[in-house]
C-alpha positions in Angstrom: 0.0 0.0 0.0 1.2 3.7 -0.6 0.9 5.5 2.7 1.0 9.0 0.4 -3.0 6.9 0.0 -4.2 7.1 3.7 -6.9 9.6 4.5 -5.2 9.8 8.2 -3.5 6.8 10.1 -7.4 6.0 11.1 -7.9 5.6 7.5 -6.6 2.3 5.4 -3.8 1.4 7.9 -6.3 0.6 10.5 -8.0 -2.1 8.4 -5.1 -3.0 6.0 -3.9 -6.3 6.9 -0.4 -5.2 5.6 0.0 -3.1 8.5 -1.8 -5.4 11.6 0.6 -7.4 13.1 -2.2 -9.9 14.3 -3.0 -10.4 10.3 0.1 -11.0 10.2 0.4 -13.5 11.8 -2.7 -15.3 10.7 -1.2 -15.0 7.0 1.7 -16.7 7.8 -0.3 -19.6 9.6 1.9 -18.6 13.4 -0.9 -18.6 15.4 0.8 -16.7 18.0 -1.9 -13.8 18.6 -4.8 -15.3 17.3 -6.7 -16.5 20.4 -5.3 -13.7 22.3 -8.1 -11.8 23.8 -7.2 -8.8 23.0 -8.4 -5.2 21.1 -5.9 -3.1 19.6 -7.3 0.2 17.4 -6.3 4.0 16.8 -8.6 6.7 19.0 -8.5 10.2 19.0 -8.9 11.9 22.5 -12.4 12.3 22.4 -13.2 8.9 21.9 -10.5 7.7 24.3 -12.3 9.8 27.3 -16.0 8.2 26.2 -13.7 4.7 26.5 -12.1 5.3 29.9 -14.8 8.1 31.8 -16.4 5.9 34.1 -13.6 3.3 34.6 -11.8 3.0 37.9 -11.3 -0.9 38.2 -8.7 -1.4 35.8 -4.6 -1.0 35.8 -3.7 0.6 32.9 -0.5 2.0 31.8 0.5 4.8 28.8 3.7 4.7 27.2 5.0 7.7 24.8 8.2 8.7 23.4 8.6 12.1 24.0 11.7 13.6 22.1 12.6 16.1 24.9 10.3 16.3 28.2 11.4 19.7 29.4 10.8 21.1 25.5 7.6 18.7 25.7 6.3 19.9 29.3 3.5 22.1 28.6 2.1 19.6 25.4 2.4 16.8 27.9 0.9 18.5 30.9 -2.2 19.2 28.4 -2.7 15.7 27.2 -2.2 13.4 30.2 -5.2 16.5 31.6 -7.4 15.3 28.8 -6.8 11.7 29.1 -7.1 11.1 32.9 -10.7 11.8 32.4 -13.3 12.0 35.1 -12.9 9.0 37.1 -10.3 7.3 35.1 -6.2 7.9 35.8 -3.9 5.8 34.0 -2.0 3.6 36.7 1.0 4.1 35.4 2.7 6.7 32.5 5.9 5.7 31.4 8.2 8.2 28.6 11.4 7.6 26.3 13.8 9.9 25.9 13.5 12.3 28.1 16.8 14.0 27.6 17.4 16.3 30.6 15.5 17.2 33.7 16.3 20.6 34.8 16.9 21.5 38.2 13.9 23.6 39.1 11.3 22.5 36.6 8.5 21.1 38.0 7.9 17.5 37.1 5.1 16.7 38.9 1.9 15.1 37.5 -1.4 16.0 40.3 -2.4 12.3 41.5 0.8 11.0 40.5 4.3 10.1 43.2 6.9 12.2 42.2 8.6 11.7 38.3 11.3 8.4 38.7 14.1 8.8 35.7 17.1 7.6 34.8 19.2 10.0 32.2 22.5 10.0 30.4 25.7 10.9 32.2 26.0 14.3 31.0 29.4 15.6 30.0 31.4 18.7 28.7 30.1 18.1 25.5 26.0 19.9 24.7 25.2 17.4 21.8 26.6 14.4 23.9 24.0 13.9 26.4 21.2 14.8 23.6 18.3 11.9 23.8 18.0 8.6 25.5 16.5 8.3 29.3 13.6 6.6 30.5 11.0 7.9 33.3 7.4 7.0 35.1 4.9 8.0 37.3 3.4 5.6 39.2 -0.6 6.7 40.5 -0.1 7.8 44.4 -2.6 5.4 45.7 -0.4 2.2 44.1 2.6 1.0 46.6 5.7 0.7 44.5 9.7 0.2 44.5 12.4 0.3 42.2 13.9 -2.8 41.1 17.4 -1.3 40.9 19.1 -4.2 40.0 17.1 -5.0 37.2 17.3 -1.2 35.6 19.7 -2.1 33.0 21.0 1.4 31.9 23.7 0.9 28.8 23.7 4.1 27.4 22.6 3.8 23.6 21.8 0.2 23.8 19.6 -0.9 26.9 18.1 1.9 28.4 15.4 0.5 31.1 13.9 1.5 34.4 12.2 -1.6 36.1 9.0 -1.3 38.7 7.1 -3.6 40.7 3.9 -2.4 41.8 1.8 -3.7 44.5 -2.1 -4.2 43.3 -3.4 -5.9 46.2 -2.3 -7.6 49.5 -0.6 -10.5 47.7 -0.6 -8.9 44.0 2.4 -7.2 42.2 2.9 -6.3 38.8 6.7 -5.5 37.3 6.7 -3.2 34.9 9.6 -2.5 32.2 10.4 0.7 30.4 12.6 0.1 27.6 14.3 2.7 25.4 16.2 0.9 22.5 18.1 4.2 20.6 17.8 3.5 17.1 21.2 1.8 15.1 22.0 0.0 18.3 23.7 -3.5 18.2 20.6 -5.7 17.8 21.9 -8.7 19.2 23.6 -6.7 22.4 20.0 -5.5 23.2 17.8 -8.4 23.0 21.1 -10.3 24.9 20.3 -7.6 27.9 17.0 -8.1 27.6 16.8 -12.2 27.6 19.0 -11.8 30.3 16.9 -9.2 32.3 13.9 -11.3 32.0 15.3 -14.7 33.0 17.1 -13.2 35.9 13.0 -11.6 37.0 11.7 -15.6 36.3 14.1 -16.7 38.3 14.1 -14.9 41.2 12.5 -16.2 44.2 10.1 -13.2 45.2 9.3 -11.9 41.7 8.8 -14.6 39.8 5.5 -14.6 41.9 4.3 -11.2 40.0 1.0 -11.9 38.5 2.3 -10.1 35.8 5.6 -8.9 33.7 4.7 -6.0 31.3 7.5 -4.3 28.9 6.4 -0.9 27.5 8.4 1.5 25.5 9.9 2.9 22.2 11.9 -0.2 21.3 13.0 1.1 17.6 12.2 -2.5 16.1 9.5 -2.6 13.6 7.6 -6.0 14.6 5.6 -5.9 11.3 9.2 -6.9 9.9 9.9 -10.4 11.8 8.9 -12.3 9.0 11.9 -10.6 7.0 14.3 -9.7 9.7 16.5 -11.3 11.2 17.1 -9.4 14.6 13.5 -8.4 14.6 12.9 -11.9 14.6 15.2 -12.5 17.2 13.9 -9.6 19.2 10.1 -11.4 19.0 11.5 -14.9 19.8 13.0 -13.8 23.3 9.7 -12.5 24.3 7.8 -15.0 22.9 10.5 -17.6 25.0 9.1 -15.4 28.6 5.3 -16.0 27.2 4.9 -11.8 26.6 3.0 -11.3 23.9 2.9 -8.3 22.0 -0.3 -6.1 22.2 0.3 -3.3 20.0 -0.7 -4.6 16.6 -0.8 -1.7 14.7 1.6 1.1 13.7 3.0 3.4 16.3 5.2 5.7 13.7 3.5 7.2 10.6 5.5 9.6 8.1 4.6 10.6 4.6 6.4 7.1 3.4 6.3 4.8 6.1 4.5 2.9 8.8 6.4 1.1 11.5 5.6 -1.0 15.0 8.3 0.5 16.9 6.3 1.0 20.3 5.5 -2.1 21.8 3.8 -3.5 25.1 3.7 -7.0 25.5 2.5 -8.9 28.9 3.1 -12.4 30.0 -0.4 -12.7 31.9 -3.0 -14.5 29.3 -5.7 -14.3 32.0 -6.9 -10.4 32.0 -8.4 -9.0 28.8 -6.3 -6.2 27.5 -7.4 -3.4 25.5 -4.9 -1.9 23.8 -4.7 1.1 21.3 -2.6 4.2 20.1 -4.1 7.7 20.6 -3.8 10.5 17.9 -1.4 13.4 19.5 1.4 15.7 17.5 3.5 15.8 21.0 6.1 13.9 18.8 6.4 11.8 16.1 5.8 8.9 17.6 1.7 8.1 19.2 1.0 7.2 22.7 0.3 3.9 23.3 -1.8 2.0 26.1 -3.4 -0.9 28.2 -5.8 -1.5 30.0 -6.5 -4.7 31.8 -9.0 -6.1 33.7 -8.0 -6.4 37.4 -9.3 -5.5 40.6 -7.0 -3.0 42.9 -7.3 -2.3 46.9 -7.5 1.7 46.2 -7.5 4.7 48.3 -8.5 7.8 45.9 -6.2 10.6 47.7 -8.0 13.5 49.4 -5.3 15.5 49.1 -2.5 16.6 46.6 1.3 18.3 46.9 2.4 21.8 45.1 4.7 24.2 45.5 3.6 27.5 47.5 4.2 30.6 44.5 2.3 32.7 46.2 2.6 36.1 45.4 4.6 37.2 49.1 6.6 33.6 49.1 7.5 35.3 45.5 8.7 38.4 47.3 10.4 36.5 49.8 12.3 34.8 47.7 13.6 37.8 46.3 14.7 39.5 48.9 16.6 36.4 50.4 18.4 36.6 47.3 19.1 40.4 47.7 20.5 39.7 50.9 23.1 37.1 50.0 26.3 37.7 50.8 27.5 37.1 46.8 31.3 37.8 47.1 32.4 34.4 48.2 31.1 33.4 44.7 32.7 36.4 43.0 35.8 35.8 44.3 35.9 32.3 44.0 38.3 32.0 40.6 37.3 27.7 40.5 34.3 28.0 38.5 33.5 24.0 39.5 33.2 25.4 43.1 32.4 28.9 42.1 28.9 26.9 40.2 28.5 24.7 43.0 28.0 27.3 46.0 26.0 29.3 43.3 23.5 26.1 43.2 23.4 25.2 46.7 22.7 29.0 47.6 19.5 29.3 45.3 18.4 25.5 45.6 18.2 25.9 49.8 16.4 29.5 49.3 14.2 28.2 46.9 13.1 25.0 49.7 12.5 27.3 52.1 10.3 29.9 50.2 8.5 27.3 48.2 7.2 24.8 50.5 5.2 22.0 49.6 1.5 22.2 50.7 -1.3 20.0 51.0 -4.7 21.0 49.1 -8.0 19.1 48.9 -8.8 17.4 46.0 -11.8 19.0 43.9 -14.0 16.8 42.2 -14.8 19.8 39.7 -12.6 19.5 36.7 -10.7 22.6 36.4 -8.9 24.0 33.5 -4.8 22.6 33.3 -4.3 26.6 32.5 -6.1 29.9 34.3 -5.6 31.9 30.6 -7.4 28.8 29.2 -10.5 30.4 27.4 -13.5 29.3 25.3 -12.0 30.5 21.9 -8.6 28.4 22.8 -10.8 25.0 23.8 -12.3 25.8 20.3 -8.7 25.7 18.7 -7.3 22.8 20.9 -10.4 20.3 19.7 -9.2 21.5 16.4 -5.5 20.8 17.0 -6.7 17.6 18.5 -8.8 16.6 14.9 -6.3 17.7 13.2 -3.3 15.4 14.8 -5.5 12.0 13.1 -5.4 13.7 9.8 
């Protein structure tokens, strides 16, 4: 098929057996996916929210690669708003390369602990620490901890943050985020990865998960393992750990191409998993998700963390600064040392005029902006239509 032909990804690709990985594999008699209970389509945003607005009993988890969070943050901030609608929050949001995280920017997603990452090693070079890094957000009613030891992080080849997650008294979950940077060694990665997942089956407390889920911009096109040989590989390993692949349908969509490149895939064949991509221009590649059918002990919190900005913490903050005694710095020729004592001076004023406060959770929705008006909802719902064309 020309893809110069589609009327929008929704168009041709979503019904062209070409470009379904589950057709795929009926074609080429590998019944794999074919009694896999599973759902797997494009939505925009509005029909995502009628999908989700009165769930609350599922886990469900969101994976994007975001080219740049910090350059990303207000786009982001606006869609996970529009997608944790009413009742529903996704469990879990996991991002690819994430780049940087600046020291004061605010990270934090209301509902949500505080952003987990793992970055680059930067270096005295701008462009060397460009791309790569993995992050999540795990829901703050969901008891987690960071499997440390399984977090491979091999810069430009294994990139990974690993999370189990409790779900109920004796239910945990792990969950795998996986940034594969393009060109890398094929056989190096799916090496670390075999490894990684036969080290969790093997292990005497978390080979009890109920479940092992692997989310993220992997950079392997699965619609190619018929014709590839590392993509083939790459399928094989996590078809040897019973995950099965629940993206079907192409994640990356340029004037030319079409390509399964963000994957989820889940070892547990008892919970029905609805799975799709959701139209967004945040990057080129589209948010994918999952939603499974399980049960969860939750407390919805009655309260939420910010910062205090108000407009006399403001003022404060200014005139500690005005008040520091700056000529240590000045006169400090080192500029390692000369930046550190900088840092620490504006890092510990900024803790102790921005406190974190509590506030009560509203079950109004507000806007994610104050300057949000009627005319711009009319142009985002444009924007939004727009991003499936």
């Amino acid at each position: 098929m020309d893809i110069d032909d589609i009327n929008g990804p929704q168009g041709e690709i979503q019904v062209d057996n070409s470009h379904n990985l589950k057709s795929i594999f009926i074609n080429n008699n590998d019944p794999i996916l074919v009694d896999q209970t599973h759902e797997c389509k494009y939505y925009n945003i509005e029909e995502f929210q009628n999908k989700v607005h009165n769930l609350n009993d599922k886990f469900s988890t969101l994976s994007l690669n975001i080219r740049s969070f910090p350059g990303k943050k207000s786009e982001f901030d606006e869609l996970i708003a529009d997608l944790n609608f009413n009742r529903f929050k996704f469990s879990l949001i996991a991002i690819q390369e994430v780049w940087n995280i600046p020291e004061y920017m605010n990270s934090d997603i209301p509902g949500y602990h505080p952003l987990i990452y793992k970055l680059r090693q930067s270096s005295k070079s701008r462009e060397s620490n460009r791309g790569g890094g993995v992050g999540c957000w795990v829901r703050n009613d969901l008891q987690f901890e960071i499997l440390k030891e399984f977090s491979i992080f091999q810069e430009k080849v294994f990139e990974s943050l690993f999370l189990k997650i409790k779900i109920t008294e004796k239910n945990f979950k792990i969950i795998g985020n996986i940034y594969r940077p393009p060109n890398s060694d094929f056989k190096q990665f799916n090496d670390l990865l075999e490894s990684t997942l036969n080290n969790l089956t093997k292990h005497p407390e978390l080979k009890t998960a109920n479940e092992i889920q692997l989310m993220g911009d992997i950079n392997i096109d699965l619609l190619k393992y018929d014709v590839h040989n590392g993509t083939g590989d790459y399928l094989n390993t996590l078809l040897s750990f019973s995950q099965l692949p629940l993206i079907t349908l192409p994640s990356r969509i340029t004037n030319t191409t079409a390509t399964l490149i963000d994957h989820i895939s889940s070892n547990n064949k008892t919970e029905f998993s609805d799975c799709g991509l959701i139209y967004s221009c945040i990057s080129d590649h589209l948010p994918v998700f999952r939603l499974s059918t399980i049960q969860s002990d939750k407390c919805k919190p009655k309260t939420r963390k910010i910062r205090n900005f108000s407009s006399s913490n403001k003022l404060r903050f200014k005139t500690e600064l005005e008040n520091v005694d700056w000529s240590v710095i000045a006169e400090d020729f080192n500029p390692v040392s000369a930046f550190n004592n900088f840092s620490n001076i504006i890092n510990s004023n900024f803790e102790e005029c921005f406190p974190y406060i509590e506030l009560k959770m509203s079950k109004n929705k507000q806007p994610l902006n104050p300057w949000m008006t009627k005319a711009l909802f009319v142009s985002k719902k444009k924007k939004d239509h727009l991003a499936k064309v």
